[in-house]
Backbone as CSV, one residue per row, in Angstrom:
resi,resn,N_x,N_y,N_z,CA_x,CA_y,CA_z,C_x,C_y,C_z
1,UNK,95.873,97.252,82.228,95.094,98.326,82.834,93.614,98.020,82.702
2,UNK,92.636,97.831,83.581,91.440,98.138,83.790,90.660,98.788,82.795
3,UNK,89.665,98.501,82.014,89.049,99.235,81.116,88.525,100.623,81.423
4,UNK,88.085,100.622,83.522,87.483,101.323,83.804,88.327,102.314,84.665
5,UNK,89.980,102.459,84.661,90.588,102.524,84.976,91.088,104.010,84.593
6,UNK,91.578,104.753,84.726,91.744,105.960,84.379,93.090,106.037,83.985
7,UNK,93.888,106.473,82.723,94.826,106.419,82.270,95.842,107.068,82.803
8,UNK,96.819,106.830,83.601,97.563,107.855,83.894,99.767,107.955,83.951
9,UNK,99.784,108.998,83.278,100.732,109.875,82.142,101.862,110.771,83.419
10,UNK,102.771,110.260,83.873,104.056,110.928,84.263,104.605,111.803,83.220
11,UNK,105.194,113.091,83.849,106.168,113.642,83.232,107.130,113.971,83.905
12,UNK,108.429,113.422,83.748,109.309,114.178,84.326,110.415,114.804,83.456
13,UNK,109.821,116.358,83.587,111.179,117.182,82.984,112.646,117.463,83.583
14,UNK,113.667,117.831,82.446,115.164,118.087,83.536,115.981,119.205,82.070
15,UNK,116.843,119.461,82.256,117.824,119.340,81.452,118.673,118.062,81.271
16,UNK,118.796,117.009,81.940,119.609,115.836,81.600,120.522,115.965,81.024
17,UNK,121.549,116.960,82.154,122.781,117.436,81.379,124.068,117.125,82.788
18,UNK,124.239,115.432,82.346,123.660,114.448,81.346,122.961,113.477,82.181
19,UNK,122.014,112.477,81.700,121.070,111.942,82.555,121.851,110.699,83.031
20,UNK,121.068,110.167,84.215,122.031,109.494,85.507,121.131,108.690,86.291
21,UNK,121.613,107.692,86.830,120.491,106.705,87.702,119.614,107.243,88.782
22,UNK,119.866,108.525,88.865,118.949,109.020,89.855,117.718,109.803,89.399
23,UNK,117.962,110.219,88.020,116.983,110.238,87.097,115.922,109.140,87.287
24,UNK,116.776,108.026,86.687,116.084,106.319,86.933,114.852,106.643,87.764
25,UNK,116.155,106.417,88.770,115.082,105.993,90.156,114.122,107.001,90.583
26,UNK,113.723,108.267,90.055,112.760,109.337,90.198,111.480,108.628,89.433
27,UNK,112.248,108.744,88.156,111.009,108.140,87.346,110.300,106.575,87.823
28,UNK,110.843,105.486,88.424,110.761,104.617,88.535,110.094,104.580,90.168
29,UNK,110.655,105.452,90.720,109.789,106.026,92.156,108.466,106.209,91.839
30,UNK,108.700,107.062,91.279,107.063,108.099,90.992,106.004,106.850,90.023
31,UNK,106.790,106.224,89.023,105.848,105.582,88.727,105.127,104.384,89.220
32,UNK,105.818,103.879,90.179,105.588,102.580,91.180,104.659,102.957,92.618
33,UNK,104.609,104.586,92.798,103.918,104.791,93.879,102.547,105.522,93.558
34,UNK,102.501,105.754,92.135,101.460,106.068,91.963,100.755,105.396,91.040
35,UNK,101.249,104.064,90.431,100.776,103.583,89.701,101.228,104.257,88.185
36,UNK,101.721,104.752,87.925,101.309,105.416,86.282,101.947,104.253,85.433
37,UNK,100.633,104.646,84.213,101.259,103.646,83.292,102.639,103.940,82.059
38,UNK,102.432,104.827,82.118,103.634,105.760,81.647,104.591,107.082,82.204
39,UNK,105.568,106.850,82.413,106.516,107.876,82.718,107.355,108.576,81.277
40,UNK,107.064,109.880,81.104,107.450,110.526,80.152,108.593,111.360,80.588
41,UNK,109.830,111.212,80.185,111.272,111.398,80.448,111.402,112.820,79.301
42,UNK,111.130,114.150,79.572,110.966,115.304,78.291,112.088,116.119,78.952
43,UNK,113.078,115.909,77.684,114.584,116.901,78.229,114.053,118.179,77.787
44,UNK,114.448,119.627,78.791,114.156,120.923,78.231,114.915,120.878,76.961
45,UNK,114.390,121.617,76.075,115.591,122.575,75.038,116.321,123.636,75.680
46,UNK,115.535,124.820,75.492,116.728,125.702,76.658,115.406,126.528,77.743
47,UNK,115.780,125.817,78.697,115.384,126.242,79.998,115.302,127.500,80.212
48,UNK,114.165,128.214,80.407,114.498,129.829,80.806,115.148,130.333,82.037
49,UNK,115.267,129.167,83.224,115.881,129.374,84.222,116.806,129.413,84.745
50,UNK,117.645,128.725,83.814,119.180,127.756,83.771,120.009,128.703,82.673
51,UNK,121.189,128.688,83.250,121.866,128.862,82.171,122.681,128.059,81.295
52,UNK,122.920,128.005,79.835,123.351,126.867,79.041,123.940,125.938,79.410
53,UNK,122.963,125.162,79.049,123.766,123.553,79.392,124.890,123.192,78.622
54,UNK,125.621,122.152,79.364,126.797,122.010,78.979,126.735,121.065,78.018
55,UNK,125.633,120.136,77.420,125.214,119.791,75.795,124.626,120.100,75.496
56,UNK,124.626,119.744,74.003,123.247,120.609,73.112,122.127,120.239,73.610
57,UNK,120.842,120.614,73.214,119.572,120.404,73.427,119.581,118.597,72.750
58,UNK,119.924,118.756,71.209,120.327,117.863,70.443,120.944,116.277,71.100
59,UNK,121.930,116.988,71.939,122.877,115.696,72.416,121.985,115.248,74.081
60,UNK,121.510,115.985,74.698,120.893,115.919,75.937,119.365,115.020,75.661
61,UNK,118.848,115.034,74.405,117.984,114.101,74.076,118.032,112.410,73.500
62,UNK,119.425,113.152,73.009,120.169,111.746,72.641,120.412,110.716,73.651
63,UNK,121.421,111.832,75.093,121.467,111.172,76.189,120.732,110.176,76.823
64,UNK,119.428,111.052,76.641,117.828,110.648,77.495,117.654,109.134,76.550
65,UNK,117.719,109.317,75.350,117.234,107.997,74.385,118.174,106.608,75.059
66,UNK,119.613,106.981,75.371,120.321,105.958,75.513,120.077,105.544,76.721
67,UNK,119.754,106.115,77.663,119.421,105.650,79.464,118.404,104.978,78.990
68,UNK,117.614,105.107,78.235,116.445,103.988,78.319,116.704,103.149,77.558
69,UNK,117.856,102.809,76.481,118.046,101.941,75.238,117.941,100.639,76.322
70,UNK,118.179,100.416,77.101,118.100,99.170,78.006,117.411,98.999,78.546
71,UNK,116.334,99.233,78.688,115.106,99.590,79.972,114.417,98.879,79.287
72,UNK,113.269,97.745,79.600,112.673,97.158,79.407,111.042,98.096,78.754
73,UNK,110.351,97.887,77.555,109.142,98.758,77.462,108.564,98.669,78.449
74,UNK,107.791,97.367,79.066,107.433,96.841,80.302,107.116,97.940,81.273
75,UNK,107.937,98.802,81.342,108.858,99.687,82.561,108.175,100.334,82.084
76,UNK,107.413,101.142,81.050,106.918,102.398,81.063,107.434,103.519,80.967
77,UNK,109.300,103.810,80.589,109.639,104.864,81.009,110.029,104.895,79.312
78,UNK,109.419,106.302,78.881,109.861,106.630,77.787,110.158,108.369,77.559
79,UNK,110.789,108.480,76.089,111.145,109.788,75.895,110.471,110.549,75.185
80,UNK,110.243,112.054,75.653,108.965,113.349,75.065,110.243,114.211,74.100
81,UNK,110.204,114.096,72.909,111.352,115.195,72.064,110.399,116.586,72.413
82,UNK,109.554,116.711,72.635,108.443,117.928,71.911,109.395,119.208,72.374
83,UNK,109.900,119.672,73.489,110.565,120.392,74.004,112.025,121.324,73.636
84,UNK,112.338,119.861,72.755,113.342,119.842,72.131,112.941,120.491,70.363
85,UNK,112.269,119.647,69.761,111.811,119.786,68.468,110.862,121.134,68.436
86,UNK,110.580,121.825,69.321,109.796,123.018,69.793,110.652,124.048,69.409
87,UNK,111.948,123.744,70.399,112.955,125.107,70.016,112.322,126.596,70.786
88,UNK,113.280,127.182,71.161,112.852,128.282,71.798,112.766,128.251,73.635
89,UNK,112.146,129.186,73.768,112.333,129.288,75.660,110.971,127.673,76.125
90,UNK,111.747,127.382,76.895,110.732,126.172,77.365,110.273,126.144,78.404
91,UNK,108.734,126.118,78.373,107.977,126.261,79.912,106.688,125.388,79.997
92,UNK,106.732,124.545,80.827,105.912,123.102,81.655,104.848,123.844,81.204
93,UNK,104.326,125.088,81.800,103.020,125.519,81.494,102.718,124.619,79.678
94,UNK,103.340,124.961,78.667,103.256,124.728,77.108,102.871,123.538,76.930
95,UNK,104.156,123.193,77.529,103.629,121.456,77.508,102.977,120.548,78.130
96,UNK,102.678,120.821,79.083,101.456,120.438,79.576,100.447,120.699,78.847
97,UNK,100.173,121.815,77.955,98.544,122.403,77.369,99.192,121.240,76.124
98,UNK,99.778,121.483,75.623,99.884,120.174,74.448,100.164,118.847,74.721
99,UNK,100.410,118.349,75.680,99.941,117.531,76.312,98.384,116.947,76.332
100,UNK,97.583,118.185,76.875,96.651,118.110,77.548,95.359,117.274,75.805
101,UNK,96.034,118.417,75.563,95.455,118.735,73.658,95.710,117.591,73.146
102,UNK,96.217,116.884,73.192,96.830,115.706,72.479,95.837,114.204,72.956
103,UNK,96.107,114.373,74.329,95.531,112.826,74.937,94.070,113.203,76.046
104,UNK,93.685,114.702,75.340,92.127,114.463,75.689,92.192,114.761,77.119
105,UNK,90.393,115.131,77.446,90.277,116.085,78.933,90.385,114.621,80.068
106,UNK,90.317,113.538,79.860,90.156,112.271,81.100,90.827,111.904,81.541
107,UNK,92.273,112.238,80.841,94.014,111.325,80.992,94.661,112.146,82.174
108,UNK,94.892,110.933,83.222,95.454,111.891,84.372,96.865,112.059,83.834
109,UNK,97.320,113.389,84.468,98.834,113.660,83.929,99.211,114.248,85.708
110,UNK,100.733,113.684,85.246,101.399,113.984,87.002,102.600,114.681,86.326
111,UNK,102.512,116.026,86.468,103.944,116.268,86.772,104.528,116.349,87.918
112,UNK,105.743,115.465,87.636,106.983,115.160,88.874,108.214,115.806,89.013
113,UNK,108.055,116.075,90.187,109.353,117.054,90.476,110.058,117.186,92.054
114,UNK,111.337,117.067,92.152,111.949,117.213,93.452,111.733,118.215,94.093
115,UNK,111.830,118.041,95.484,111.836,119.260,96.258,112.317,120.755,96.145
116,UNK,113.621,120.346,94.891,114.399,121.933,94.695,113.191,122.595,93.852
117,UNK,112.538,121.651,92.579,111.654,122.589,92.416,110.090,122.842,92.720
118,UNK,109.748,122.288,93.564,108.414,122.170,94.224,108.535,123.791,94.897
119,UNK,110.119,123.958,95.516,110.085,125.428,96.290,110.484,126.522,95.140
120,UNK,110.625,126.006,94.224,110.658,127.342,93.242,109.333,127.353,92.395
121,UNK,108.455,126.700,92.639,107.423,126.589,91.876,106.683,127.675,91.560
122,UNK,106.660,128.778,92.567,105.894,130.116,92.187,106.780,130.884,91.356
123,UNK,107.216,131.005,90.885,108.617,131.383,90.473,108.491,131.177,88.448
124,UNK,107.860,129.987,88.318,107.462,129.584,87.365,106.133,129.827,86.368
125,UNK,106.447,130.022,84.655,105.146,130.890,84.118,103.854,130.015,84.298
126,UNK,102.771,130.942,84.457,101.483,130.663,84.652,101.692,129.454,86.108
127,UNK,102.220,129.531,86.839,102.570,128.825,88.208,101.117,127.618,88.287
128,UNK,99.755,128.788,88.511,99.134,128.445,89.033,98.080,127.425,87.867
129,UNK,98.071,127.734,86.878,97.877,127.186,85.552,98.047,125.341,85.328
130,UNK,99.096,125.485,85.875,99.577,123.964,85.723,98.080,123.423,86.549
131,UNK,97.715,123.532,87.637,96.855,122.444,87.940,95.831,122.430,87.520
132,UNK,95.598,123.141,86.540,94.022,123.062,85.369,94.657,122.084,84.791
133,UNK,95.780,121.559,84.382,96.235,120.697,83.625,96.884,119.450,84.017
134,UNK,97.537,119.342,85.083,98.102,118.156,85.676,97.982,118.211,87.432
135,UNK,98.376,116.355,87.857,98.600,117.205,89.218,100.041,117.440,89.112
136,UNK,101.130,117.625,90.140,101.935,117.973,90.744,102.756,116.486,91.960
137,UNK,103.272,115.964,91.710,103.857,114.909,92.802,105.359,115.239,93.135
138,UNK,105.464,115.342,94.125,106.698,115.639,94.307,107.130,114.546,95.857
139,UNK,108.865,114.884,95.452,109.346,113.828,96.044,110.807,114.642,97.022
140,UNK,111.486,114.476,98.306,112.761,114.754,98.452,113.837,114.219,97.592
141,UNK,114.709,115.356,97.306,115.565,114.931,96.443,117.246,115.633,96.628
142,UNK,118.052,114.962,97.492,119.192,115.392,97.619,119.187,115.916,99.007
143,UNK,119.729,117.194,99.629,119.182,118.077,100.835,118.134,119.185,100.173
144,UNK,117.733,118.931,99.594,116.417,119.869,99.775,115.241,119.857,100.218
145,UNK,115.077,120.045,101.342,114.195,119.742,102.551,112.563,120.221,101.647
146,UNK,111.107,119.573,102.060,110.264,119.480,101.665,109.394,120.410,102.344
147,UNK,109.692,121.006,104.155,108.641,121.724,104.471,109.585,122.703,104.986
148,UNK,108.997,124.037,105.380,109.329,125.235,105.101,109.036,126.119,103.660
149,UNK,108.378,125.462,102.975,108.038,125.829,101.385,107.915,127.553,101.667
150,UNK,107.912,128.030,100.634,107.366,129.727,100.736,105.936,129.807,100.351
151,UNK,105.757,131.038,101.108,104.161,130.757,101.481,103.062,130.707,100.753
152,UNK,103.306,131.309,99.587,102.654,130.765,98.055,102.881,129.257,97.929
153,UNK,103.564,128.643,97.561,103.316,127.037,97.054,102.891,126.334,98.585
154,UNK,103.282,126.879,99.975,102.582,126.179,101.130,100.860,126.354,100.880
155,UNK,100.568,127.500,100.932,98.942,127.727,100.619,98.339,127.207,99.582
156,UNK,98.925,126.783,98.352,98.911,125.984,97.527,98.733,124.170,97.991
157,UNK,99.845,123.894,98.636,99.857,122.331,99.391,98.433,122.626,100.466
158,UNK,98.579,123.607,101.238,97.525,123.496,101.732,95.840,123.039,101.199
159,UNK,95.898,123.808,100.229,94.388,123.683,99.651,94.739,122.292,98.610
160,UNK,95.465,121.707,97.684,95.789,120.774,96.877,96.164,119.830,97.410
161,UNK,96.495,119.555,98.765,97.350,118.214,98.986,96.647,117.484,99.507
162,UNK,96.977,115.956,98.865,96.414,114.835,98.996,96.784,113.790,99.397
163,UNK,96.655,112.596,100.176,97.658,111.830,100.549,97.682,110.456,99.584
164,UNK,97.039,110.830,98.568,97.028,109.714,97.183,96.299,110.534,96.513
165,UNK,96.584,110.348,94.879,96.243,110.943,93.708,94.725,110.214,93.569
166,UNK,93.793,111.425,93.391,91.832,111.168,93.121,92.281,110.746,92.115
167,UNK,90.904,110.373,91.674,90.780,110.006,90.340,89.848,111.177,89.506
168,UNK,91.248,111.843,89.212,90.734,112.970,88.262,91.902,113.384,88.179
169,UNK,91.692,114.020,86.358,92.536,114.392,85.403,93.510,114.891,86.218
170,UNK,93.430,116.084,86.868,94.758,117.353,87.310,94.389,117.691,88.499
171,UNK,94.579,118.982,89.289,94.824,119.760,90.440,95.235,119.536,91.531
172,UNK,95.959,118.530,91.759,96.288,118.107,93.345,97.508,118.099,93.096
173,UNK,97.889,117.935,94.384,99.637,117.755,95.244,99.655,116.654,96.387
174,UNK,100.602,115.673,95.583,100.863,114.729,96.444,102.351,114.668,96.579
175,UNK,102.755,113.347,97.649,103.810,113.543,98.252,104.818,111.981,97.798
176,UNK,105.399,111.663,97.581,105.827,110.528,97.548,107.602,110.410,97.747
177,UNK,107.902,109.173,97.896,108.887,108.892,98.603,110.035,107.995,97.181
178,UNK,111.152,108.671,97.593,112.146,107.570,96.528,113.452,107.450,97.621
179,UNK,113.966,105.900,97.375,115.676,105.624,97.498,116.569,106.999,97.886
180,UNK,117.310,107.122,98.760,118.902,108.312,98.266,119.412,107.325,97.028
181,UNK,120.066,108.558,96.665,120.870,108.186,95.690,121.990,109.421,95.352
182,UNK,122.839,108.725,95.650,124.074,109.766,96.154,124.313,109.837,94.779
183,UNK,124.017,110.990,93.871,124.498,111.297,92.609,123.598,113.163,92.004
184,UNK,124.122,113.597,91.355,123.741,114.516,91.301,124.575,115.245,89.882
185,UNK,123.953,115.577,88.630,124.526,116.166,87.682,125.609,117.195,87.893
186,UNK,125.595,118.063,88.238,126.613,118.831,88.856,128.004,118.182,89.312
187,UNK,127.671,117.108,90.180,128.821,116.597,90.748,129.445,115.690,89.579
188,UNK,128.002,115.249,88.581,128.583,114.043,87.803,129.685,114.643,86.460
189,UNK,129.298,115.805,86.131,130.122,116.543,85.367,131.110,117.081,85.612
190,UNK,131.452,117.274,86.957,132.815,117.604,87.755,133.943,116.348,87.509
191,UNK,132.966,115.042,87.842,133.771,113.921,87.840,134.651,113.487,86.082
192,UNK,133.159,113.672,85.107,133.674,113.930,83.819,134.599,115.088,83.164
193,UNK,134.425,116.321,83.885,135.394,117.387,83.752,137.278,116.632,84.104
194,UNK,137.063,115.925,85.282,138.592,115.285,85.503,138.885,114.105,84.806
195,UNK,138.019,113.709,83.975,138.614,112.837,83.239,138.520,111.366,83.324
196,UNK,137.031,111.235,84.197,136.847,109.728,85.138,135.681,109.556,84.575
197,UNK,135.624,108.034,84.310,134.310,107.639,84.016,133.227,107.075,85.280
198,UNK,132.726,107.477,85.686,131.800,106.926,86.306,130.983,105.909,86.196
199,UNK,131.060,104.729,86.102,130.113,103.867,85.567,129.158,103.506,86.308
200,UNK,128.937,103.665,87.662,128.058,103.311,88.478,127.233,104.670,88.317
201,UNK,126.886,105.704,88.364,125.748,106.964,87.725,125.600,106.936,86.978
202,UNK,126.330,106.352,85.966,125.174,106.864,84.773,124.990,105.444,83.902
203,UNK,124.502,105.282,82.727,124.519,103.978,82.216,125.488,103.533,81.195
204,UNK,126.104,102.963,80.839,127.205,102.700,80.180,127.139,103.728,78.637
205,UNK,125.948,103.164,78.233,125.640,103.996,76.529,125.937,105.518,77.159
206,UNK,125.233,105.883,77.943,125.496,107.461,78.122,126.930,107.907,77.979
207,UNK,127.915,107.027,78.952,129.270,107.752,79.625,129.872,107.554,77.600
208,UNK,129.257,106.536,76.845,130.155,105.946,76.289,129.647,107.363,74.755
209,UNK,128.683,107.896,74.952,128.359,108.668,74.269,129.062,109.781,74.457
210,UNK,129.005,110.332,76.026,130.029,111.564,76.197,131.065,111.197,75.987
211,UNK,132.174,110.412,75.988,133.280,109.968,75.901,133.291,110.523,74.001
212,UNK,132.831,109.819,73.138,133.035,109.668,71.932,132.465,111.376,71.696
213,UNK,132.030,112.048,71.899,131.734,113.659,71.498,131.903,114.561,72.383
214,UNK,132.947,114.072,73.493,133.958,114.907,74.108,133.273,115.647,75.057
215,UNK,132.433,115.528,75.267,131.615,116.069,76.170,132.175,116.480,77.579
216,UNK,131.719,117.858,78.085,131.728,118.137,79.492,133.305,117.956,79.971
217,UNK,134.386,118.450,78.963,135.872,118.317,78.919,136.521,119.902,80.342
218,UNK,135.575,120.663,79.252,135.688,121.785,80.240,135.374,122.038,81.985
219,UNK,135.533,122.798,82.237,135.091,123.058,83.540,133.338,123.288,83.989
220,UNK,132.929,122.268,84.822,131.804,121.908,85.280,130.992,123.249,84.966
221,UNK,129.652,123.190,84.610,128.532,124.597,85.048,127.754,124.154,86.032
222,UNK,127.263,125.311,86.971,126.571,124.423,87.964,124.896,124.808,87.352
């Protein structure tokens, strides 16, 4: 990196219940089109939006550790416990400010996120908050179409959107592009609910982790 170069810090949050190559390729999207030198992979603890995941907070971080046990450092993609080790209701607004607190007012930070939640974004605490603190990049992800937004986060893209990330810390909305990738947690826990390993979604350590702590035996949550 450039001395004169401006540091810049991915986050991509999930529940990672359980994490899967399309995870990968988000993080590995986002960080290749915008340059970042780090992609931060931060599993919720318990999501205020979601209802209980089908592993612990505990085991869903574990998950996250093993998708990357193979990943080259090189790659940039690493794991945020804070969310986890936090405990309690978990909201981007938080972590982002400790984030922010941590690596100083100059460090660009991107939070990344698919289209499902780019359109729930107003929806979310201190909504508007986040871009004092990071920008916002978002990507299509699955069928969840990118325009038609509701008219809060459109007036939002309107005034924030950029067709490449400034060089400055936070407030913008950009757009970027990843691979399909026919996979999707929901479906992947259906497949583990019947009793199939999937080895092509997810990464071997993962399936081989749910396998050994029985994981996701029951009937799928969506």
């Amino acid at each position: 990196m450039s001395p004169d170069r401006r540091r810049r810090i991915g986050i991509l949050g999930g529940t990672f219940d359980p994490p899967h190559v399309g995870h990968l390729a988000l993080a590995r999207s986002a960080r290749d089109a915008m340059q970042l030198d780090e992609v931060r992979l931060t599993p919720t603890g318990h999501s205020w939006q979601k209802s209980e995941a089908g592993a612990s907070a505990q085991q869903r971080l574990d998950m996250v550790r093993l998708a990357l046990r193979d990943v080259s450092p090189s790659e940039g993609l690493t794991v945020d416990d804070r969310e986890v080790v936090r405990g309690g209701q978990t909201y981007t607004i938080d972590t982002l400010a400790a984030l922010r607190n941590e690596l100083g007012p100059d460090v660009m930070l991107v939070l990344i996120v698919g289209s499902d939640q780019l359109r729930n974004l107003a929806t979310w605490r201190h909504w508007q908050g986040l871009f004092d603190l990071a920008h916002v990049a978002a990507t299509q992800r699955e069928l969840v179409a990118l325009d038609d937004l509701p008219p809060e986060v459109e007036a939002e893209v309107a005034r924030r959107g950029r067709d490449a990330l400034p060089d400055l810390p936070a407030g913008s909305i950009v757009f970027f592009r990843m691979p399909a990738v026919a996979v999707s947690a929901t479906g992947l826990r259906a497949q583990l609910a019947a009793g199939e390993r999937p080895d092509a979604l997810s990464p071997p350590a993962v399936l081989d982790y749910i396998q050994s702590h029985r994981l996701y035996r029951r009937s799928p949550r969506n």
